[in-house]
N, C-alpha and C positions, 0 to 999 in steps of 0.2 A: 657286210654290216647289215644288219637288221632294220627295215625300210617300211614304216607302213602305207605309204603314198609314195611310190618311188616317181607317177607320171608330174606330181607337184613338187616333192623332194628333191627331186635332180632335175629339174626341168633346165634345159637352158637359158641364159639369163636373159637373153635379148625376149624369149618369148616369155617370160617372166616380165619384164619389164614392159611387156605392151601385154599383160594379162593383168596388170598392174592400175595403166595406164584406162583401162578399158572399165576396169572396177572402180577408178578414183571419177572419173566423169558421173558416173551412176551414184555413185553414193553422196557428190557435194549438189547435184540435184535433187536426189529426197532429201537432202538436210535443210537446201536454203527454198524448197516448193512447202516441207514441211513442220518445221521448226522456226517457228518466230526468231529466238534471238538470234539463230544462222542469217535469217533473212535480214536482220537488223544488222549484224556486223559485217555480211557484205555488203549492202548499201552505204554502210558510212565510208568502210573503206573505199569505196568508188571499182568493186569487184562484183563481176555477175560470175556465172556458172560458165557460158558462153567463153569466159576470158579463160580458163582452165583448159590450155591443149595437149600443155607437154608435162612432165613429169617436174618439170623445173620451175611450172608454171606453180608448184603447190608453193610455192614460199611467199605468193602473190595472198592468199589466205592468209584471217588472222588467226591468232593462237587463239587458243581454248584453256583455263583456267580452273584448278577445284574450284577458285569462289565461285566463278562462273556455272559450275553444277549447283553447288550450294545455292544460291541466288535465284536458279530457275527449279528449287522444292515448291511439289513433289514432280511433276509429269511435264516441264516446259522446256525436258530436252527430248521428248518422246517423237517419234518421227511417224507413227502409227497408232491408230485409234485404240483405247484401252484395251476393249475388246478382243484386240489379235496380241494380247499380251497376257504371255501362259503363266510366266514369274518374275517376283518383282524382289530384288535383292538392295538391303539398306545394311551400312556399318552398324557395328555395337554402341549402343548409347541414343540416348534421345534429347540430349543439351540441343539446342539451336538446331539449326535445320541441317539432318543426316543427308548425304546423296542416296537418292532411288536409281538404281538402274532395274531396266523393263527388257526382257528377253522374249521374243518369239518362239514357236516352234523348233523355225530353221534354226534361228540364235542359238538354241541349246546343244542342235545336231552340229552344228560348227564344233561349240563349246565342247561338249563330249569327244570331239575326231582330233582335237589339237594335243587335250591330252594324253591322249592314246596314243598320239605319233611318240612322244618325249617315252611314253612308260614303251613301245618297241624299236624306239632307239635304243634305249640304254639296258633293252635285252630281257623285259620281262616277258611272258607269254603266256598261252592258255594253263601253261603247268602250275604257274608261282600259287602262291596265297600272298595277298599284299594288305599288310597291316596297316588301316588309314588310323593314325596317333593324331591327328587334327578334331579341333574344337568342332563338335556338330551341334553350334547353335547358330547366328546369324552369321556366321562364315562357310559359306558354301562352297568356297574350293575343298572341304571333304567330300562331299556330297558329290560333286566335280569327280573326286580319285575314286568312287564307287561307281559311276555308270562309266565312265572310261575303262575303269578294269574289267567290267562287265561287257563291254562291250568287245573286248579282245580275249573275251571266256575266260579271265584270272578269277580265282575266290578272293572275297572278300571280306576282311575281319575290322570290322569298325569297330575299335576301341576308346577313340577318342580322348576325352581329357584323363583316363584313367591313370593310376599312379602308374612310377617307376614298374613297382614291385608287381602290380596286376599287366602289366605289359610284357613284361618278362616270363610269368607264370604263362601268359595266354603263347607267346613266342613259342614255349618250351610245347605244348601242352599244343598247340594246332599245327605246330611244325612250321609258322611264319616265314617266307623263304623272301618278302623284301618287306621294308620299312619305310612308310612316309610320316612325313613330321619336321615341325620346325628344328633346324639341326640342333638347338640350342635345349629342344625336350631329348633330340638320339644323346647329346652328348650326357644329359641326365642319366639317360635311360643304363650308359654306360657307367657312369659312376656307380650309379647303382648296384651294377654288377661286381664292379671291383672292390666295392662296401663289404659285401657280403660274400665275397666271393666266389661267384658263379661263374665255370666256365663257360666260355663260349664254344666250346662243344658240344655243348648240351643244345644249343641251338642253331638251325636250318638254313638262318639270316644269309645270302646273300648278295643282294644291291638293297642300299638305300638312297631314297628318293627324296630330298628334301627341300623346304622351298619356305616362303612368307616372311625372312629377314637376312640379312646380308651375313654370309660366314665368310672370313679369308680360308688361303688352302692349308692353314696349320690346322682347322677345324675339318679338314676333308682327311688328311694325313692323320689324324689322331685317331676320328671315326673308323677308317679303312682298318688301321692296326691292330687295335682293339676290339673290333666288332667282327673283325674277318668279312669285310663285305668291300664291294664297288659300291663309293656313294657321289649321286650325281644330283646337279641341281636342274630346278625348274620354275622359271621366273613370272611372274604373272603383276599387272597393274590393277588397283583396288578398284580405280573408277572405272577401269573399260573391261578385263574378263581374267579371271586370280583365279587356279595357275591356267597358264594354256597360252603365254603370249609366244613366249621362248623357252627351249630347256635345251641340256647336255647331251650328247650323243657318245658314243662310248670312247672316244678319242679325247672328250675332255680338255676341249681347245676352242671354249668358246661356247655361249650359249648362241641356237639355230634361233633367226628370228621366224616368226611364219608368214613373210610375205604375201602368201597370196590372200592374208586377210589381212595384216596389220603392215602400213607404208612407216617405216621408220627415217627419220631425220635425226643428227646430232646439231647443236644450235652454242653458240655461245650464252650464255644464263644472261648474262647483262644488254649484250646488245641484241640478241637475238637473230644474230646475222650466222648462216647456217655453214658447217664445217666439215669442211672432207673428209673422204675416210681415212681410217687410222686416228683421228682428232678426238680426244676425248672433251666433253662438253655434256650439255643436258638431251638426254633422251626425248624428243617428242613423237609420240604416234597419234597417225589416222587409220582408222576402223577403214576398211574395205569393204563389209558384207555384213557387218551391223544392221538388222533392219530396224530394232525399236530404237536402238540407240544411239547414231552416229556422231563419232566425235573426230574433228577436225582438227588438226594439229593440236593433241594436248597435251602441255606441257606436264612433264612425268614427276619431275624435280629430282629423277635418279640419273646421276652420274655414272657414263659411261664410251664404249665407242664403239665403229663399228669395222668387221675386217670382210668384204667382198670376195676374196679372192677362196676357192675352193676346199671343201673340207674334205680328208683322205677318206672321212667316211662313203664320200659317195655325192655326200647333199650340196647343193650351189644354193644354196639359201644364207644370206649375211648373217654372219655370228656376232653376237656385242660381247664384249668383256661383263665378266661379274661387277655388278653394281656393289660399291664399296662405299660409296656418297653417295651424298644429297647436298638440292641446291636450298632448300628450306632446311626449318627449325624441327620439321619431324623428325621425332627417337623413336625407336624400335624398340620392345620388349618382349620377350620371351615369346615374337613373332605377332604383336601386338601394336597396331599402328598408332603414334600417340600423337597428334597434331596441337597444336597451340591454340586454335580456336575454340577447342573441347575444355580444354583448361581453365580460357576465360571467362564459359558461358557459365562453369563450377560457381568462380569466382563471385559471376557479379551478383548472385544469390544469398552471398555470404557478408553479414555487416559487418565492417571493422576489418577487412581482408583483403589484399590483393588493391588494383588490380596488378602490383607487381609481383613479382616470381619469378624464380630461376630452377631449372632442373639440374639434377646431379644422378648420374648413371653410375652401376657397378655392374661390370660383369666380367667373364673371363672367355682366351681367346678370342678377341674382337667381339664378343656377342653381350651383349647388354641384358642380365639377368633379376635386374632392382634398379628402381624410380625411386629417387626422390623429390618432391615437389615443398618447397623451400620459399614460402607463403610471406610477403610484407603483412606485417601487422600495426594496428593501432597501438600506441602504449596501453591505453586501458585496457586490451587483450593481454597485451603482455605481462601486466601488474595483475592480470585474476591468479586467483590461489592455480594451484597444481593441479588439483583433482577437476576442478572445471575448465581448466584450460585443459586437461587431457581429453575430455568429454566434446570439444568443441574438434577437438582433430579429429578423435573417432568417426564424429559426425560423415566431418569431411572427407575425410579418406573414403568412408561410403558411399557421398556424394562420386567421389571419384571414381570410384570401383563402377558405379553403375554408369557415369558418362562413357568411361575410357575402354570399360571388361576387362581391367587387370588392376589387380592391388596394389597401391603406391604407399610410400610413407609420407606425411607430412612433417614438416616444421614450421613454428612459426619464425619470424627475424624482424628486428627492428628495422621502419621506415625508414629508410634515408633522407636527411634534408635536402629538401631543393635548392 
């Protein structure tokens, strides 16, 4: 099996675990020497750095929180002076306060090696041409699959948000031999195909690579059949480094976490009290070798677990199951992250609207393809003529479009009495 760190990849776990052990002490010291609000939530909890000896000791930490990024915009979870911060990456939208994360030099050389290992796991090489299908505007995990590929000699063909049909054409026409992208545009990209009906002989495709929203394996089975490829997933968190946390290895039993940067915990959602392996619960990770940005137990909200015990590929690195939950209200769309607090901040802009709402999803095989956002209204909105109350959603939905970076529909609905 195809290894591109095999000294880190198959390391043994004891020495793992104290290479672990060794990088968790270093890192909760620049956070609580550097970072006020670290320094502030170990003092209340009544925890120094000093009390952090053993690996078991990290539960002695508090968690760490999106509000908790949101609340310290832009730079008050920065652990290093602006100045040694080469790029600075923020979500789609400008409603309330977006999370900034701040990268290093090193940060990025991590950033670039993690994906690289998942893209010679699951067998690409300096031969492929690897079609990056991902948005290249403030989503940087494309940009992510272009120096990674580069960096293990693959060609690369950024095509980005382009249609079906110009995907397809470029596929045929560069000789494409893997695909990245949300599996929910490969499964498009496949319709497509069968619309029109073009074979897939006509094209190169061999593995695709997919990642930034949760597929089950009816989506990996349909893809594979259809498309004549291996397609394997690659997991990544929006606040701490997307893709590059975990991905598939060609055995496809489990996404590889990357221990020797990211210390993962599964945790009960409610109580917080932390659960063995095999236990499925909430994913929390600590950053390891984050320099701008270290985050200490943060809670992911994705649902998952984790298995210890060896993979036949070779690698002793903890695998977690594919995230299929969440412990929050965040929906996913066509690989599009939509949070509730985006929603609100629409809302309270808007007279006569909200601040109640309900969403409604459509999509098919587990993948969620259309939002709708199903807005309380005042009666007086609801009693204006047609054509002005059409006019008021347009608005809105563009309101939305540029909070959220993907097109919703709205409706409006009568208040409910209190």
């Amino acid at each position: 099996m195809p290894i591109l760190n095999p000294d880190i990849e198959t390391m043994d776990r004891k020495e793992l675990l104290d290479l672990q052990m060794e990088r968790l002490q270093i890192v909760v010291n620049q956070a609580y020497s550097n970072v006020d609000f670290y320094r502030r939530k170990f003092d209340e909890a009544g925890v120094s750095p000093d009390d952090i000896k053993t690996l078991d000791d990290l539960k002695r930490i508090p968690f760490t929180t999106r509000k908790d990024l949101i609340d310290n915009y832009p730079y008050g979870m920065f652990a290093v002076p602006l100045r040694d911060v080469v790029r600075l990456q923020f979500p789609l939208g400008m409603y309330g306060n977006p999370i900034v994360i701040g990268y290093t030099g090193e940060d990025l050389r991590i950033w670039r090696e993690l994906v690289a290992r998942v893209m010679v796991g699951v067998g690409i090489t300096e031969h492929d041409i690897i079609q990056v299908a991902f948005n290249y505007g403030l989503f940087l995990g494309a940009v992510r699959f272009n120096q990674s590929a580069e960096l293990i000699g693959a060609a690369v063909v950024p095509t980005s948000i382009a249609s079906a049909e110009v995907q397809v054409r470029i596929m045929q026409d560069f000789r494409s031999t893997v695909l990245t992208s949300a599996p929910s545009f490969a499964v498009h990209i496949m319709e497509t195909m069968q619309r029109k009906k073009i074979d897939t002989g006509t094209l190169s495709l061999r593995i695709g690579l997919f990642g930034a929203e949760s597929w089950p394996e009816e989506v990996r089975k349909c893809l594979e059949d259809n498309l004549n490829i291996q397609a394997y997933e690659i997991f990544g968190v929006t606040e701490l480094i997307e893709p590059g946390v975990a991905g598939e290895c060609m055995e496809k039993n489990g996404l590889h976490v990357f221990e020797d940067h990211f210390l993962p915990e599964i945790i009960e959602p409610v109580t917080g009290r932390v659960l063995g392996e095999g236990r499925e619960g909430e994913l929390v990770l600590t950053t390891l070798t984050t320099q701008a940005y270290p985050l200490l137990r943060y809670r992911t909200s994705d649902v998952t677990s984790l298995h210890a015990d060896p993979c036949s590929c070779g690698r002793t690195l903890v695998r977690m199951e594919k995230v299929l939950k969440r412990t929050d209200q965040m929906v996913c769309v066509r690989g599009i992250n939509v949070f509730p607090e985006k929603i609100e901040e629409v809302l309270k802009s808007a007279e006569g609207l909200g601040p109640g709402y309900s969403l409604s999803t459509r999509g098919k095989m587990g993948m969620n393809d259309h939002l709708t956002i199903r807005v309380k209204a005042s009666s007086e909105i609801l009693q204006t003529p047609e054509e002005r109350k059409g006019a008021m959603k347009e608005r809105l939905q563009m309101a939305f479009r540029r909070a959220l970076g993907i097109g919703v529909e709205v409706e409006f609905v009568k208040e409910s009495k209190s």
